[in-house]
DSSP file (Angstrom, degrees, kcal/mol; ACC not computed):
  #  RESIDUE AA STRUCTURE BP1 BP2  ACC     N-H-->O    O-->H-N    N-H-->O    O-->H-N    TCO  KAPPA ALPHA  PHI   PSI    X-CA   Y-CA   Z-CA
    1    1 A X     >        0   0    0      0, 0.0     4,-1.7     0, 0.0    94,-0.2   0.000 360.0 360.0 360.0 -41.9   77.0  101.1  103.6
    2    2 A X  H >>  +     0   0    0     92,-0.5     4,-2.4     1,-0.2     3,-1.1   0.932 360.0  45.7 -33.9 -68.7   76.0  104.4  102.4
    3    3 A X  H 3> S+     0   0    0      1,-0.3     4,-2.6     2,-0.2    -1,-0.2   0.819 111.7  53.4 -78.4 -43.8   78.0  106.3  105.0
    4    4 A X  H 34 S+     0   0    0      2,-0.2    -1,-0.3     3,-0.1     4,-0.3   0.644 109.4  51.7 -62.3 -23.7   81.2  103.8  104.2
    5    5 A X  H XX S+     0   0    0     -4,-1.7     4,-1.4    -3,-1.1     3,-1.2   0.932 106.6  55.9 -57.8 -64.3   80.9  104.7  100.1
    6    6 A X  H >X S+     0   0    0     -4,-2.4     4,-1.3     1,-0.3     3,-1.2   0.913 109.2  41.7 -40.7 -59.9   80.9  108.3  101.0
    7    7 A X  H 3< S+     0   0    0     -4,-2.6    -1,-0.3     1,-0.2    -3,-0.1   0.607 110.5  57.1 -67.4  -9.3   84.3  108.2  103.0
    8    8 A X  H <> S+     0   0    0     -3,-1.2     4,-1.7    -4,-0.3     3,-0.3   0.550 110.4  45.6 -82.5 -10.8   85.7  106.3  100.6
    9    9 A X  H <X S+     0   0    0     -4,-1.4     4,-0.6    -3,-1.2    -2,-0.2   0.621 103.0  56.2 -77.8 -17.8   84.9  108.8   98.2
   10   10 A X  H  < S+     0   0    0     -4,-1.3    -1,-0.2     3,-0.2    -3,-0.1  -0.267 111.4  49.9 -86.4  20.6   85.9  111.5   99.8
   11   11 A X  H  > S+     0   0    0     -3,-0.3     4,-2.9    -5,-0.1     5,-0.2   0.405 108.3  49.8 -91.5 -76.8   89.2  109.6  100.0
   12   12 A X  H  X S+     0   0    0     -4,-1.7     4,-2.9     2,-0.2    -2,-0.2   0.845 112.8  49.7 -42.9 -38.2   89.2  108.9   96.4
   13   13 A X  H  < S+     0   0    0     -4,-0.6     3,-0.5     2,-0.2     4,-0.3   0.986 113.4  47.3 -83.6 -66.5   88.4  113.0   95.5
   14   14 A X  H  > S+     0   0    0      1,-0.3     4,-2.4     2,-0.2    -1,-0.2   0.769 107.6  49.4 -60.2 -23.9   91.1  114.2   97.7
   15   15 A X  H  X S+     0   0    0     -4,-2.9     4,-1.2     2,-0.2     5,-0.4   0.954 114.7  50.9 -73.8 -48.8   93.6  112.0   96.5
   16   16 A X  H >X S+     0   0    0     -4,-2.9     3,-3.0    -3,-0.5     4,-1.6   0.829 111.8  45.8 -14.0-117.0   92.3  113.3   93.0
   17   17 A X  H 3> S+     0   0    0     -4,-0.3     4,-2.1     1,-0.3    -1,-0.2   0.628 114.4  44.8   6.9 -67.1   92.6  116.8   93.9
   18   18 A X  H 3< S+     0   0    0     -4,-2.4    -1,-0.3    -5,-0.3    -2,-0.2   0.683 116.7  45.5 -84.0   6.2   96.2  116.7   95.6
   19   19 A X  H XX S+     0   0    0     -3,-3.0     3,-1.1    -4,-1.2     4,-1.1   0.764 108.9  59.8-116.0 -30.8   97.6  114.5   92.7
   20   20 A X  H >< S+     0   0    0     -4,-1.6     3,-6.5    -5,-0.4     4,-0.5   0.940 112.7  39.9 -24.3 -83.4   95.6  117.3   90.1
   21   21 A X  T 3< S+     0   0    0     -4,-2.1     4,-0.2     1,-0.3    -1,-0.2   0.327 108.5  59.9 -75.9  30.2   97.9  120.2   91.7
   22   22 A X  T <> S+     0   0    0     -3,-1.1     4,-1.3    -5,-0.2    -1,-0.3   0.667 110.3  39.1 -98.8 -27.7  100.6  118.2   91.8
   23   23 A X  T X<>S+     0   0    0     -3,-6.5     5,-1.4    -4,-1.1     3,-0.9   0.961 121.0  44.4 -79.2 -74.7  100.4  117.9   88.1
   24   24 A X  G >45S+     0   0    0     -4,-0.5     3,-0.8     1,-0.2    -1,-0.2   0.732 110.9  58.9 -63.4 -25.2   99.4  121.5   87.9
   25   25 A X  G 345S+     0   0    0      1,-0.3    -2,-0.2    -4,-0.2    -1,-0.2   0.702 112.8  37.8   8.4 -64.5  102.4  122.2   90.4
   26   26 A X  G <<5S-     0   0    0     -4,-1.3    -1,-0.3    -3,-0.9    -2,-0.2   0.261 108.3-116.1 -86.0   8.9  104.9  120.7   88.2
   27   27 A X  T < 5 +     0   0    0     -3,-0.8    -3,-0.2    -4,-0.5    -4,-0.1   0.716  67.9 136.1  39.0  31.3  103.8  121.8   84.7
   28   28 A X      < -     0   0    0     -5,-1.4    -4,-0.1    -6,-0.1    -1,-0.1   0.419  49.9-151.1 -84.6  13.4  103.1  118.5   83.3
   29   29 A X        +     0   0    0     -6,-0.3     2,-0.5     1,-0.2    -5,-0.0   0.671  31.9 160.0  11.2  79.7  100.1  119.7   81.9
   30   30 A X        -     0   0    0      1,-0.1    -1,-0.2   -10,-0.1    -6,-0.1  -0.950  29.8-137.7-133.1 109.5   98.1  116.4   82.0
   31   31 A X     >  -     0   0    0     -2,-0.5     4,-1.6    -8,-0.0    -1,-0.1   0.050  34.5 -81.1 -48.3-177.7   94.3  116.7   81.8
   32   32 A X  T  4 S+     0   0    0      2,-0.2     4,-0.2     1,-0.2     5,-0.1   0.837 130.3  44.2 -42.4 -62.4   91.8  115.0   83.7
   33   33 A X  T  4 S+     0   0    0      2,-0.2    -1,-0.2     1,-0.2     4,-0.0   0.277 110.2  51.7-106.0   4.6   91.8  112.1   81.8
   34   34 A X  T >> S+     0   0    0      2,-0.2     4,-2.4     3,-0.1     3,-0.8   0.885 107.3  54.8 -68.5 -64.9   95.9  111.6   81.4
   35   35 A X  H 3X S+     0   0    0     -4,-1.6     4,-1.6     1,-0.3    -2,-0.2   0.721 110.3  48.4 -66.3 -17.8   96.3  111.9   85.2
   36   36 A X  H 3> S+     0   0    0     -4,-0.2     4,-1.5     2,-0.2    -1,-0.3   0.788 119.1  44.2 -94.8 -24.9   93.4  108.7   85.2
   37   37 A X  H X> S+     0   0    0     -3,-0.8     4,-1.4     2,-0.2     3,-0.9   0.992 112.3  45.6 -53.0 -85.4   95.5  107.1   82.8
   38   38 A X  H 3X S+     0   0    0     -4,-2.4     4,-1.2     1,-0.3    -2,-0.2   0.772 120.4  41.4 -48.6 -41.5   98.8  107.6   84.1
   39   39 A X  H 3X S+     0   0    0     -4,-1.6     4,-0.8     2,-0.2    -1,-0.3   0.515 107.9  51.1-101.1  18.2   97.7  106.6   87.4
   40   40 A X  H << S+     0   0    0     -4,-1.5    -2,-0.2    -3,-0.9    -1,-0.2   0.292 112.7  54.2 -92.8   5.9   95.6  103.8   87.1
   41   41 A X  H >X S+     0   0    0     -4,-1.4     4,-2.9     3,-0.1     3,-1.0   0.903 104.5  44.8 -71.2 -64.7   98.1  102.4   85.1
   42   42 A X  H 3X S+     0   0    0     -4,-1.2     4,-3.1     1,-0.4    -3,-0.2   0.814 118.7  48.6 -64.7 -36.7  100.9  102.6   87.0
   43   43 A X  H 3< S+     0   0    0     -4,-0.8    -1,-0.4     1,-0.2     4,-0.1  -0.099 108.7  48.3 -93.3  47.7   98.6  101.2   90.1
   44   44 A X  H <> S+     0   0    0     -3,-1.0     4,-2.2     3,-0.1    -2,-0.2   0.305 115.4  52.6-140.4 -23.7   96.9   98.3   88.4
   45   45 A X  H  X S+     0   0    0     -4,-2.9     4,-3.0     1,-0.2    -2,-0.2   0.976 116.1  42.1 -64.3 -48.1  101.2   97.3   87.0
   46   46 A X  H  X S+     0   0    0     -4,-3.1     4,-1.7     1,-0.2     3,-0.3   0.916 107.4  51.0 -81.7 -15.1  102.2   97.5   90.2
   47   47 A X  H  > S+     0   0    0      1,-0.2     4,-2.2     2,-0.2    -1,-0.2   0.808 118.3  48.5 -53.2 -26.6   99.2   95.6   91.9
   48   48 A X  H  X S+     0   0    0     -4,-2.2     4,-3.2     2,-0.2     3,-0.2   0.957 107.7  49.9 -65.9 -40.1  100.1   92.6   88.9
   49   49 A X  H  X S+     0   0    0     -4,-3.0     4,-0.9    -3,-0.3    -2,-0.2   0.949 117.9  40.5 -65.2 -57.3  103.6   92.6   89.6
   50   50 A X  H  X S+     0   0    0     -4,-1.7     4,-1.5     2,-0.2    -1,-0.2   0.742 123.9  39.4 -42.7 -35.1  102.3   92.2   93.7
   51   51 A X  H  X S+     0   0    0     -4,-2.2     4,-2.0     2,-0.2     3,-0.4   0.974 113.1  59.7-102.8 -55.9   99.5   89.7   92.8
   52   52 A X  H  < S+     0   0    0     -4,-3.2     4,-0.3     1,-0.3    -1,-0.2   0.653 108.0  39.8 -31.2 -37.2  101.8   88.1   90.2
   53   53 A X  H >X S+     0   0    0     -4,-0.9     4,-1.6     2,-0.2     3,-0.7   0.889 112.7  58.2 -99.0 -42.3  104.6   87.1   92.7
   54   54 A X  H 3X S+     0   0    0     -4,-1.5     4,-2.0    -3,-0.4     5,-0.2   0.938 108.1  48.7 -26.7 -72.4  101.7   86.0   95.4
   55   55 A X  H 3< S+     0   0    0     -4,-2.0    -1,-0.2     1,-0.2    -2,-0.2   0.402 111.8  52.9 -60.5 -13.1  100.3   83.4   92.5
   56   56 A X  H X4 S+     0   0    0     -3,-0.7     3,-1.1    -5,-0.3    -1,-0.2   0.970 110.1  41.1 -63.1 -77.1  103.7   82.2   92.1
   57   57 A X  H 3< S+     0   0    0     -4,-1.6    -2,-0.2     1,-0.3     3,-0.2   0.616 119.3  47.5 -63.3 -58.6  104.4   81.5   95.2
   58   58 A X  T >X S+     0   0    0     -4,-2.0     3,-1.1     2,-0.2     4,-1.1   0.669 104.8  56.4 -59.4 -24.7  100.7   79.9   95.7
   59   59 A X  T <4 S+     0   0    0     -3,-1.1    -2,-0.2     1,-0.4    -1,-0.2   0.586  97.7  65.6-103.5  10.0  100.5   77.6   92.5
   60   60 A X  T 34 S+     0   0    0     -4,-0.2    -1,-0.4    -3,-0.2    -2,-0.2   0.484 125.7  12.0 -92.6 -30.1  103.8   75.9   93.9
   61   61 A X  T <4 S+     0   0    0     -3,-1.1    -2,-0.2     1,-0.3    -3,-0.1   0.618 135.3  14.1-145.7  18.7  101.5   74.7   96.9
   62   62 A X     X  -     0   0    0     -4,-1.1     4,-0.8     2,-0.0    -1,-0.3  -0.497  29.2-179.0 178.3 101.8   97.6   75.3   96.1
   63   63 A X  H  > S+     0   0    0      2,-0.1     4,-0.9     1,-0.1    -4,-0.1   0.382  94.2  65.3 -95.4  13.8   95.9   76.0   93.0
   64   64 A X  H  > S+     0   0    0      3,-0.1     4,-2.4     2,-0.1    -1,-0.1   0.802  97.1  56.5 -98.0 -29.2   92.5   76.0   95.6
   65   65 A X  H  >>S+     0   0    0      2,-0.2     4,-1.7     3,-0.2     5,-0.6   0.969 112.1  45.8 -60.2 -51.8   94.2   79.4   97.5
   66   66 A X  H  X5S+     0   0    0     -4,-0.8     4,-1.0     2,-0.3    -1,-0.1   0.883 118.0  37.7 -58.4 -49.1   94.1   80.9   93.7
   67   67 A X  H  X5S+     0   0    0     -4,-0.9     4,-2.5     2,-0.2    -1,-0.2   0.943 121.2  49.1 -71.2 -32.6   90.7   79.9   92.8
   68   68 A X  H ><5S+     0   0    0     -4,-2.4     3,-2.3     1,-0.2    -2,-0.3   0.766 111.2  46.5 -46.5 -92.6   89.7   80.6   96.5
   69   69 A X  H 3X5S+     0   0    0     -4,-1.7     4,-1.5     1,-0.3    -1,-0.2   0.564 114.9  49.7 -73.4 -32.7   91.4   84.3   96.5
   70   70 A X  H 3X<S+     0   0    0     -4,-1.0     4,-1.6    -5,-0.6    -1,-0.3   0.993 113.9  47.7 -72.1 -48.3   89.6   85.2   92.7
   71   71 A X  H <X S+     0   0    0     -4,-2.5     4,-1.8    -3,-2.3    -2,-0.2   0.696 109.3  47.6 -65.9 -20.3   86.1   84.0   93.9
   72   72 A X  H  > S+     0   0    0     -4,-0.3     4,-2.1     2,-0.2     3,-0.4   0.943 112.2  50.0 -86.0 -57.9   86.1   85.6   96.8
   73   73 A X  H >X S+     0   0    0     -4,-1.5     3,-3.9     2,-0.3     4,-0.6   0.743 114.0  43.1 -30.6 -78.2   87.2   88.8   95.1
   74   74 A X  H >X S+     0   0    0     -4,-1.6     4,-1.2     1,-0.4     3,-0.6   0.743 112.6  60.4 -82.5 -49.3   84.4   88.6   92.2
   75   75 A X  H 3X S+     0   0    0     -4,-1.8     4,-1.3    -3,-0.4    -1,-0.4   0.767 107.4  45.8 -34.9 -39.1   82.1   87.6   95.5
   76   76 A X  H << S+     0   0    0     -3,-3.9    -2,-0.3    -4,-2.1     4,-0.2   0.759 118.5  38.9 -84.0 -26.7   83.0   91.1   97.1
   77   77 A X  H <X S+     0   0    0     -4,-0.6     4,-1.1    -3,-0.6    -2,-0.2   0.355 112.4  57.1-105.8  -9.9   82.4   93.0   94.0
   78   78 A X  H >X S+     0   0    0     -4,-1.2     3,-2.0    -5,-0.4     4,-1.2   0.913 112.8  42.5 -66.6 -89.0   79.6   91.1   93.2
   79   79 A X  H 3X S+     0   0    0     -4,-1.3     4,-0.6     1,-0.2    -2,-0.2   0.349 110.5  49.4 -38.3 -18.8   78.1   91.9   96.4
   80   80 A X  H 3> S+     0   0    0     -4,-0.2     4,-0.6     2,-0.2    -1,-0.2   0.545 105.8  60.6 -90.1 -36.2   78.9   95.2   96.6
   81   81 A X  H XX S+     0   0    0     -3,-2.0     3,-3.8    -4,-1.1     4,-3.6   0.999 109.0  46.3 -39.4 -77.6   77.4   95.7   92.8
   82   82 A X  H 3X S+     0   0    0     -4,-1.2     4,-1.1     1,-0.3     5,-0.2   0.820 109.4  53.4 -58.9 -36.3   73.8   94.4   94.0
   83   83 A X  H 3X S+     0   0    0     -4,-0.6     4,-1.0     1,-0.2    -1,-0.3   0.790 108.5  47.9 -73.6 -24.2   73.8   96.6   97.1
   84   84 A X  H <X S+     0   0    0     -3,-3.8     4,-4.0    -4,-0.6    -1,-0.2   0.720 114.1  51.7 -81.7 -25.5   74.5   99.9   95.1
   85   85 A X  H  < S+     0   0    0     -4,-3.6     4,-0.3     1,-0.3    -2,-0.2   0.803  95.8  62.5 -74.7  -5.0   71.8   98.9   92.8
   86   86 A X  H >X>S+     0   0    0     -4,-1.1     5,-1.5    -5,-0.3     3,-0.8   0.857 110.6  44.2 -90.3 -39.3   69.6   98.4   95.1
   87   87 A X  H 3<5S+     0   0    0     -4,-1.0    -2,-0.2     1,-0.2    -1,-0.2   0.588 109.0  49.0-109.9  26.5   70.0  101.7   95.7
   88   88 A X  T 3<5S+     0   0    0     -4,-4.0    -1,-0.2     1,-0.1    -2,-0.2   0.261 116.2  41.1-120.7  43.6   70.1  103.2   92.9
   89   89 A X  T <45S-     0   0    0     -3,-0.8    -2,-0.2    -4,-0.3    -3,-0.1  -0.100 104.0-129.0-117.7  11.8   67.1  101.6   91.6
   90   90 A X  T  <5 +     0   0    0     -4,-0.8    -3,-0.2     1,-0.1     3,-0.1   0.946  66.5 133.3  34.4  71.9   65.4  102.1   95.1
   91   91 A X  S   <S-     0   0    0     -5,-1.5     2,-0.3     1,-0.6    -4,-0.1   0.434  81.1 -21.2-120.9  -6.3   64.5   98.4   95.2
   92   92 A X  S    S-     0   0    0     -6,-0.6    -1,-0.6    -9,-0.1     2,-0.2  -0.879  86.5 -82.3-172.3-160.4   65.6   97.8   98.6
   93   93 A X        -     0   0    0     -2,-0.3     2,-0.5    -3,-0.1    -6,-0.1  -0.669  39.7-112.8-105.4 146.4   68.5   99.9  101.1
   94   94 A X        -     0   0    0     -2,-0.2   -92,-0.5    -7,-0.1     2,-0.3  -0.787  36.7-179.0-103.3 145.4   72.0   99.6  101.1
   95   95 A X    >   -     0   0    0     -2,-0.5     3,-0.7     1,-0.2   -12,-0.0  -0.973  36.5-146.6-140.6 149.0   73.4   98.2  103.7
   96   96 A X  T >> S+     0   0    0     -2,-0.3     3,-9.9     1,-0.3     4,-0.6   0.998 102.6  62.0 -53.9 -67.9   77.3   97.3  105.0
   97   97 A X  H 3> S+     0   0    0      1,-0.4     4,-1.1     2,-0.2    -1,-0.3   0.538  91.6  61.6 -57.2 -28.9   75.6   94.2  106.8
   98   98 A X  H <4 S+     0   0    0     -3,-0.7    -1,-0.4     2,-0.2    -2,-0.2   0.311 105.0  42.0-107.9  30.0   74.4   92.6  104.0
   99   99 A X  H <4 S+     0   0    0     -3,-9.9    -2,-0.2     2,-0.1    -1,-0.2   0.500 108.7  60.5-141.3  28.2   77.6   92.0  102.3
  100  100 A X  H  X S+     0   0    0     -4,-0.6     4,-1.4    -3,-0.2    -2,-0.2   0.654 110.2  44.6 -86.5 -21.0   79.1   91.1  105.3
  101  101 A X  H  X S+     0   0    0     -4,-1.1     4,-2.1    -5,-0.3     3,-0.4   0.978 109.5  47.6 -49.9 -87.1   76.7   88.5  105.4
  102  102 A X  H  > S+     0   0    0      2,-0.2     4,-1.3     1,-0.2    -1,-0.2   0.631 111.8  58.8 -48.9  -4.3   76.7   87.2  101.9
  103  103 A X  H  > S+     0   0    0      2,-0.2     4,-1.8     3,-0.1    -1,-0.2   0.899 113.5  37.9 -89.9 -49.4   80.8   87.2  102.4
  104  104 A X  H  X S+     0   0    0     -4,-1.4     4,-0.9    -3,-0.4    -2,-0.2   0.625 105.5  61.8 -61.7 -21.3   80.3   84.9  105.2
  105  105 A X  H  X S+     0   0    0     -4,-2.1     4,-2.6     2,-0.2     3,-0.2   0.989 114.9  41.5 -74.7 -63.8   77.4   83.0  103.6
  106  106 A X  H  X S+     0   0    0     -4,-1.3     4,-1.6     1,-0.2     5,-0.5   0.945 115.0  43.9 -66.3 -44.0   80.5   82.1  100.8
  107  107 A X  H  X>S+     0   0    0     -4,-1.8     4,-2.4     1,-0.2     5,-0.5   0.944 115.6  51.6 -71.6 -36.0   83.4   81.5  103.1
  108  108 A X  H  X5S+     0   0    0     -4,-0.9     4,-4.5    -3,-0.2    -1,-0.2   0.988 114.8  45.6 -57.5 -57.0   80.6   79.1  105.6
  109  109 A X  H  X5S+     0   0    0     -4,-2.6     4,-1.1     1,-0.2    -1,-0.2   0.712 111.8  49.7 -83.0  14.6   79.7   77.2  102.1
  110  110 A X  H  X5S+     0   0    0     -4,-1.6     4,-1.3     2,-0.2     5,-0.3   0.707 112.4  55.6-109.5  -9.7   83.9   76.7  100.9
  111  111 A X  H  X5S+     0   0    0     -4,-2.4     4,-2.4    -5,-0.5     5,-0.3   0.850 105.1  44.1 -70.8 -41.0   84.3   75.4  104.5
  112  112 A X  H  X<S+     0   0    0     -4,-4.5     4,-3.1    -5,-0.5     5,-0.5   0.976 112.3  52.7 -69.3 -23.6   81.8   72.9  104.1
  113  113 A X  H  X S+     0   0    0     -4,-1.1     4,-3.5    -5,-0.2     5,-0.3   0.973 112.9  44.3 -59.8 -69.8   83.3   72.0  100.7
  114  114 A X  H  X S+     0   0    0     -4,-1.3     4,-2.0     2,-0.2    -1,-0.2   0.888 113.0  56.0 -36.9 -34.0   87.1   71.7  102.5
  115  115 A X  H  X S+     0   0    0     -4,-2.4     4,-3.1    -5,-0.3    -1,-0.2   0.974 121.3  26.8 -64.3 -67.6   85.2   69.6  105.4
  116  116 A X  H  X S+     0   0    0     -4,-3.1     4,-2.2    -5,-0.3    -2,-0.2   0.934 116.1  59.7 -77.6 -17.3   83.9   67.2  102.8
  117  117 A X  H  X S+     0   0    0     -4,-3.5     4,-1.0    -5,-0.5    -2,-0.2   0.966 113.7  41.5 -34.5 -63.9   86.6   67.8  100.4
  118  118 A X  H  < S+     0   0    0     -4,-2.0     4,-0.3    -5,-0.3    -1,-0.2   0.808 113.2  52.3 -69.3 -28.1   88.9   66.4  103.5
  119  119 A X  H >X S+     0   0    0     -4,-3.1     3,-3.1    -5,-0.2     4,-2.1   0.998 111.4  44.4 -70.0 -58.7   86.4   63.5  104.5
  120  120 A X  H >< S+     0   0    0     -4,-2.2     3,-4.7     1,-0.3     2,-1.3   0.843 116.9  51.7 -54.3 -89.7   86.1   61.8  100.7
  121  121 A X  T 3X S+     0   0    0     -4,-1.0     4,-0.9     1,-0.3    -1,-0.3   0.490 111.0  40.8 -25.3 -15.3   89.9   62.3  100.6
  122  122 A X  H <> S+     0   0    0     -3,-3.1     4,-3.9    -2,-1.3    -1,-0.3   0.756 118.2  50.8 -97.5 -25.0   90.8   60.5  104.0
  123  123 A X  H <X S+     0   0    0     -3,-4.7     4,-2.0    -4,-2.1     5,-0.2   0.999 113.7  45.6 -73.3 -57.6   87.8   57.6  103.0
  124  124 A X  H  > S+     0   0    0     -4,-0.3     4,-2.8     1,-0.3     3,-0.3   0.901 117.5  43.5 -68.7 -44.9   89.7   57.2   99.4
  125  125 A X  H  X>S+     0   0    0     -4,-0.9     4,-1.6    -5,-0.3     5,-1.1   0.979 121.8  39.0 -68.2 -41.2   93.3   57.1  101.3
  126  126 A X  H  <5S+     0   0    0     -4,-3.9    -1,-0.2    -3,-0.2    -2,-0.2   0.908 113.6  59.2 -62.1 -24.3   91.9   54.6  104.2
  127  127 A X  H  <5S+     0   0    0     -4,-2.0    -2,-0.2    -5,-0.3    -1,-0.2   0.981 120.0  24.0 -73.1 -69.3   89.9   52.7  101.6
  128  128 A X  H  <5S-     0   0    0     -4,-2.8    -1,-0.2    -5,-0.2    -2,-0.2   0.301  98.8-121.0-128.6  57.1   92.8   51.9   99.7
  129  129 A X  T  <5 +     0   0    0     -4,-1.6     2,-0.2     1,-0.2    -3,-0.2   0.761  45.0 162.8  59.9  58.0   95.6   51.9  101.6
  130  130 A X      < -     0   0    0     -5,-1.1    -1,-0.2    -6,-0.2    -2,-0.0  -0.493  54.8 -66.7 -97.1 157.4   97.9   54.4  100.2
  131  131 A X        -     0   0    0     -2,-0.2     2,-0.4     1,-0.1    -1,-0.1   0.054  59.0-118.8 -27.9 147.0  101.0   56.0  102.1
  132  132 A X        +     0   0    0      1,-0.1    -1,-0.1    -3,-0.1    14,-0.0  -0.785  41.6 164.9-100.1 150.6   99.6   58.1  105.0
  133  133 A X        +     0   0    0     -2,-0.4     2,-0.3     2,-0.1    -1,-0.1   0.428  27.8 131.8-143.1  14.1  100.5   61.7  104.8
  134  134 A X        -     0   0    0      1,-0.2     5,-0.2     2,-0.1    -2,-0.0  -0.465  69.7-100.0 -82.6 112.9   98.1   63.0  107.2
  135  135 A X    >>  -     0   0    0     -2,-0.3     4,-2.1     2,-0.1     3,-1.5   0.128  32.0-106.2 -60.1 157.7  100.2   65.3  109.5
  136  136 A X  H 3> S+     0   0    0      1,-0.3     4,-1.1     2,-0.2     3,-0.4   0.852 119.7  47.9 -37.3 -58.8  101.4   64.0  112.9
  137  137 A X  H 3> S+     0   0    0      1,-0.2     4,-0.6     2,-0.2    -1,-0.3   0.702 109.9  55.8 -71.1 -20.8   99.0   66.0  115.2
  138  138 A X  H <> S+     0   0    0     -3,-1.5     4,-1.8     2,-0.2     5,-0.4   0.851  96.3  65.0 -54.5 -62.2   96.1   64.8  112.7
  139  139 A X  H  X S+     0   0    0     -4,-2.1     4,-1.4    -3,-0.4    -2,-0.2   0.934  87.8  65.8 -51.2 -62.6   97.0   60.9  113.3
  140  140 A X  H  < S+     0   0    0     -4,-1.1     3,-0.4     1,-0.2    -1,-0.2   0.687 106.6  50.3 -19.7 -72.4   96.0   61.0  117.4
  141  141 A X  H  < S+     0   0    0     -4,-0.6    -1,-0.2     1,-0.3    -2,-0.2   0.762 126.9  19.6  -5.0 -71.8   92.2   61.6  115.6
  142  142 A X  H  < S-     0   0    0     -4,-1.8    -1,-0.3     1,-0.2    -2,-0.2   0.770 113.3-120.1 -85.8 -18.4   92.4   58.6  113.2
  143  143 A X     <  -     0   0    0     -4,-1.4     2,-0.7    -3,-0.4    -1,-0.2  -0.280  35.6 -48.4  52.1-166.1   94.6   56.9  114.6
  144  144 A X        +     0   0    0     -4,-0.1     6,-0.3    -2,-0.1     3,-0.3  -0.639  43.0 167.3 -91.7 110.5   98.5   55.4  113.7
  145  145 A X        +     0   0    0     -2,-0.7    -1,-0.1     1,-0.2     6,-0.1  -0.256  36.8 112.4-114.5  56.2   98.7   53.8  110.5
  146  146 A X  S    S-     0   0    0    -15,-0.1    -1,-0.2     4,-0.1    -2,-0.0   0.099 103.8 -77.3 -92.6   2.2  102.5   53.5  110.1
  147  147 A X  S    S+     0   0    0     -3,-0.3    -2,-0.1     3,-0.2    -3,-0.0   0.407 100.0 117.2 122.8   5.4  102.9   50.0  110.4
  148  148 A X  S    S-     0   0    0     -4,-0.2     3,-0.1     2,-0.1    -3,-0.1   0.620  76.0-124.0 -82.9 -22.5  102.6   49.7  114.5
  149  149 A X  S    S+     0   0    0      1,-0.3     2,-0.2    -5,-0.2    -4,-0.1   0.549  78.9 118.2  90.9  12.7   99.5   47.5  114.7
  150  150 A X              0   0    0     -6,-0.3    -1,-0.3     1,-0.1    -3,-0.2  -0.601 360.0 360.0 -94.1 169.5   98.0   50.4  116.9
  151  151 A X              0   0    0     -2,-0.2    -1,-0.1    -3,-0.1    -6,-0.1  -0.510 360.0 360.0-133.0 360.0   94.6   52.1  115.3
């Protein structure tokens, strides 16, 4: 985890660095704290504009993709918090592996929710008889309730 902070910091500083003497380069004379301005502006509009048109797109056909895709975010940074803190409050080592673990620990428990999520919802539709909508390849499972007499 360590070793995967470092190179992404040593990302982060070089991109720093060439976008400095690009700044000094042009004469825009922009401090330190412009150039974090100027660009983390400009990347955090256009990542809304991206995320914006994504959430559009989604809330036409899941508002569970939306909640998914935030929780898991706030789950990654979550995780990623506890693991720096751990070392830098030397209360245990940071490690990659445990917040590929705890990412998989959430995506394992929002399947089993969608598993029973999908069971209650097929008991409530069989239970009281509502329209099937349960795609074709699905029906073989439960069998054909379209009016054929087959189950």
């Amino acid at each position: 985890m360590e070793k995967l902070l470092r190179w992404l910091a040593d990302i982060l500083a070089r991109l720093h660095d060439w976008l400095m003497s690009v700044n000094d380069g042009r004469s825009w004379g922009l401090n330190d704290k412009q150039m974090h301005f100027v660009v983390v502006g400009l990347f955090g509009i256009g990542l809304f504009f991206c995320v914006q048109l994504l959430f559009k797109w989604l809330a036409k056909r899941s508002v569970t993709a939306i909640s998914w895709i935030y929780t898991f975010t706030v789950v990654l940074v979550v995780t990623f918090a506890v693991e720096v803190g751990q070392k830098v409050s030397g209360s245990g080592q940071m490690e990659t592996r445990d917040v590929f673990y705890g990412v998989w620990g959430f995506i394992a428990a929002f399947a089993v929710y969608l598993a029973v999520k999908g069971i209650v919802r097929l008991i409530h539709r069989l239970k009281n008889g509502k329209q099937d909508k349960t795609p074709p390849g699905v029906r073989h499972f439960i069998g054909d309730r379209r009016g054929s007499g087959k189950q």
